[in-house]
C-alpha positions as semicolon CSV with decimal commas, in nm:
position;residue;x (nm);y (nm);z (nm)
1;X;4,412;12,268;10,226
2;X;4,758;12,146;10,180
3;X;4,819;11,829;10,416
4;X;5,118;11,765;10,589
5;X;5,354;11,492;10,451
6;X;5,466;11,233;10,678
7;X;5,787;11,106;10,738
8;X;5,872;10,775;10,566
9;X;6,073;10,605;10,766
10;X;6,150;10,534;11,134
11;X;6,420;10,663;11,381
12;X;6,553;10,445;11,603
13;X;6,393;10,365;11,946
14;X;6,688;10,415;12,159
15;X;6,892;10,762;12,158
16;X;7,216;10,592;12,281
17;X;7,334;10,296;12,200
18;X;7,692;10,256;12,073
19;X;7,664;9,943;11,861
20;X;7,403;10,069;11,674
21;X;7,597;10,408;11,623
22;X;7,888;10,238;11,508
23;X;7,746;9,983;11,256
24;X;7,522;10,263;11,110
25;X;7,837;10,491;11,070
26;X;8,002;10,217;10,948
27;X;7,725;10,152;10,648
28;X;7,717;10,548;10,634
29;X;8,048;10,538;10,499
30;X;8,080;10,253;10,301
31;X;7,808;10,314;10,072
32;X;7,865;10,679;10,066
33;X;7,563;10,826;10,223
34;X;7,457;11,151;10,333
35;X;7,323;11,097;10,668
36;X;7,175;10,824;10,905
37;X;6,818;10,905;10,757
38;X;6,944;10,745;10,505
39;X;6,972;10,453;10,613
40;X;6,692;10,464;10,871
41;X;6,488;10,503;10,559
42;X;6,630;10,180;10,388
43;X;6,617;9,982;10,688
44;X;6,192;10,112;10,697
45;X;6,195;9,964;10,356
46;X;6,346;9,667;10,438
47;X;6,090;9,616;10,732
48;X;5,799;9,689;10,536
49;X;5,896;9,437;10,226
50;X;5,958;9,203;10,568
51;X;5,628;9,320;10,760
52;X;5,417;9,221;10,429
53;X;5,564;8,872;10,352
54;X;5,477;8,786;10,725
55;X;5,118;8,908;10,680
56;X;5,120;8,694;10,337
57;X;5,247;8,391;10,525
58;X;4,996;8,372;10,827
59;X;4,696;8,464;10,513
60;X;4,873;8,199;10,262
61;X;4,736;8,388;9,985
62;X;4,930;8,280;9,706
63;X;4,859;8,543;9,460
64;X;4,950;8,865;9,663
65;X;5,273;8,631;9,787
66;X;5,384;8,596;9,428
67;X;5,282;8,993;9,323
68;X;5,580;9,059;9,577
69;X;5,818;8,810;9,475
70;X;5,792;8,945;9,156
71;X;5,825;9,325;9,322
72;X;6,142;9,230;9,454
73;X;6,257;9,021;9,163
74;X;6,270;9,331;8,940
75;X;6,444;9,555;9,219
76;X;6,709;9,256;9,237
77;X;6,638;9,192;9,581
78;X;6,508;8,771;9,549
79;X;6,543;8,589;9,269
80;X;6,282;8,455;9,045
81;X;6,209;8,117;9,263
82;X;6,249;8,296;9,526
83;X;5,983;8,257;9,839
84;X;5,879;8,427;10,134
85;X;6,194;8,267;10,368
86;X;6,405;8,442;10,125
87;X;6,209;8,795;10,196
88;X;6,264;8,746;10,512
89;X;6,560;8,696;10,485
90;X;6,652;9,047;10,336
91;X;6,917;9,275;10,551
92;X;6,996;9,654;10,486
93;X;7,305;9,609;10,247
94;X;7,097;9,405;10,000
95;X;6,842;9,707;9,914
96;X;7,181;9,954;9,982
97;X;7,332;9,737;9,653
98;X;7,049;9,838;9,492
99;X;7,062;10,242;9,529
100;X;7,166;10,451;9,197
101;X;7,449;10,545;9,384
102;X;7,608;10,264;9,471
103;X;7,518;10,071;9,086
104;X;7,701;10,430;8,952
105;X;8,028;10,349;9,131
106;X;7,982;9,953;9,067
107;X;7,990;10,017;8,713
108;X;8,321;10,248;8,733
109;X;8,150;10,549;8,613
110;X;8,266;10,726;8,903
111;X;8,570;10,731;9,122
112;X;8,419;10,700;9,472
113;X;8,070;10,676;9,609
114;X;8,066;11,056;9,746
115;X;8,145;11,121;9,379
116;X;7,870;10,900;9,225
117;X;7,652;11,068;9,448
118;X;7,748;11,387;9,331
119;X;7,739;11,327;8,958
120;X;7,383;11,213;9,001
121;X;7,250;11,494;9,224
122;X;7,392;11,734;8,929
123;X;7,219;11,537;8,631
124;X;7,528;11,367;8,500
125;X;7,376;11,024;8,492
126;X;7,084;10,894;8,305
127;X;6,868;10,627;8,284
128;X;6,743;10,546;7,951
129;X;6,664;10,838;7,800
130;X;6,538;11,066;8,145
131;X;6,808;11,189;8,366
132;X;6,753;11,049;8,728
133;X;6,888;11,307;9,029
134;X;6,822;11,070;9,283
135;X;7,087;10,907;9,473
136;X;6,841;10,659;9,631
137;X;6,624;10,557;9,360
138;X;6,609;10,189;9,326
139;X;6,732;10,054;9,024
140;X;6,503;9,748;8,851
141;X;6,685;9,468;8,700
142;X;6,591;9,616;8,329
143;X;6,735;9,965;8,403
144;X;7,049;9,887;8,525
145;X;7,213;9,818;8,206
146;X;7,058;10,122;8,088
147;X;7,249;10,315;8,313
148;X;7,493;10,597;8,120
149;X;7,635;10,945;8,160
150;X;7,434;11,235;8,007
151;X;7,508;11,356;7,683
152;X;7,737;11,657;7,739
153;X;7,858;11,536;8,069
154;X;8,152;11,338;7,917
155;X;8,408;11,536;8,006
156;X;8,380;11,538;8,404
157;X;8,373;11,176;8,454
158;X;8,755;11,086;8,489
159;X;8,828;10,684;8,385
């Protein structure tokens, strides 16, 4: 029996309201994305990282708190001394900075963000040695300088 996946994120409460709207069409451009679920899904990311260092801070159990400092240390979300304040701390443009998409067009191997998204989602871009065609895949501190077109792929990125 095949069981039926769940979604992974969370829509908004509200149907209607404007601000909202705006700011998330707002973010929807700037960082290039396809559609508010999108960004519903980072902002369920965010949550949970936020929902967990809560949980850690009413338990004060050291051990888990650090296993998630470190987490987010190697997405490039805290730093390295960071604690659970800074966790909290955590908005939707700081995990946004850390989408393939966006560190594509940071690193000028694209023109625009639409375009980053589009070299990834055709297998221009690799990471290491494996090609990655997912716009939203969360780059770690170590992969990001590993970050390069594929081999044979040279000739549609324009610098």
């Amino acid at each position: 029996m095949v069981r039926k996946a769940r979604k992974s994120y969370e829509t908004p409460t509200r149907g209607w309201q404007q601000d909202r709207i705006d700011q998330e069409t707002d973010v929807l451009y700037d960082y290039g994305l396809k559609n508010k679920r999108e960004v519903w899904k980072s902002e369920s990311k965010i949550r949970d990282f936020r929902r967990e260092a809560r949980k850690l801070n009413a338990t004060e159990d050291e051990e888990r708190e650090q296993q998630l400092i470190n987490k987010l240390h190697n997405l490039g979300l805290v730093t390295e001394d960071a604690d659970l304040t800074d966790v909290l701390d955590l908005d939707l443009e700081d995990i946004l900075e850390r989408r393939l998409q966006t560190i594509v067009y940071e690193k000028g191997l694209a023109n625009t963000m639409k375009q980053a998204r589009q070299f990834i989602t055709h297998g221009h871009i690799m990471i290491e040695d494996n090609v990655v065609d997912v716009p939203s895949y969360l780059v770690t501190t170590e992969e990001e300088n590993n970050i390069n077109v594929a081999p044979g792929s040279k000739e549609i990125v324009q610098e």
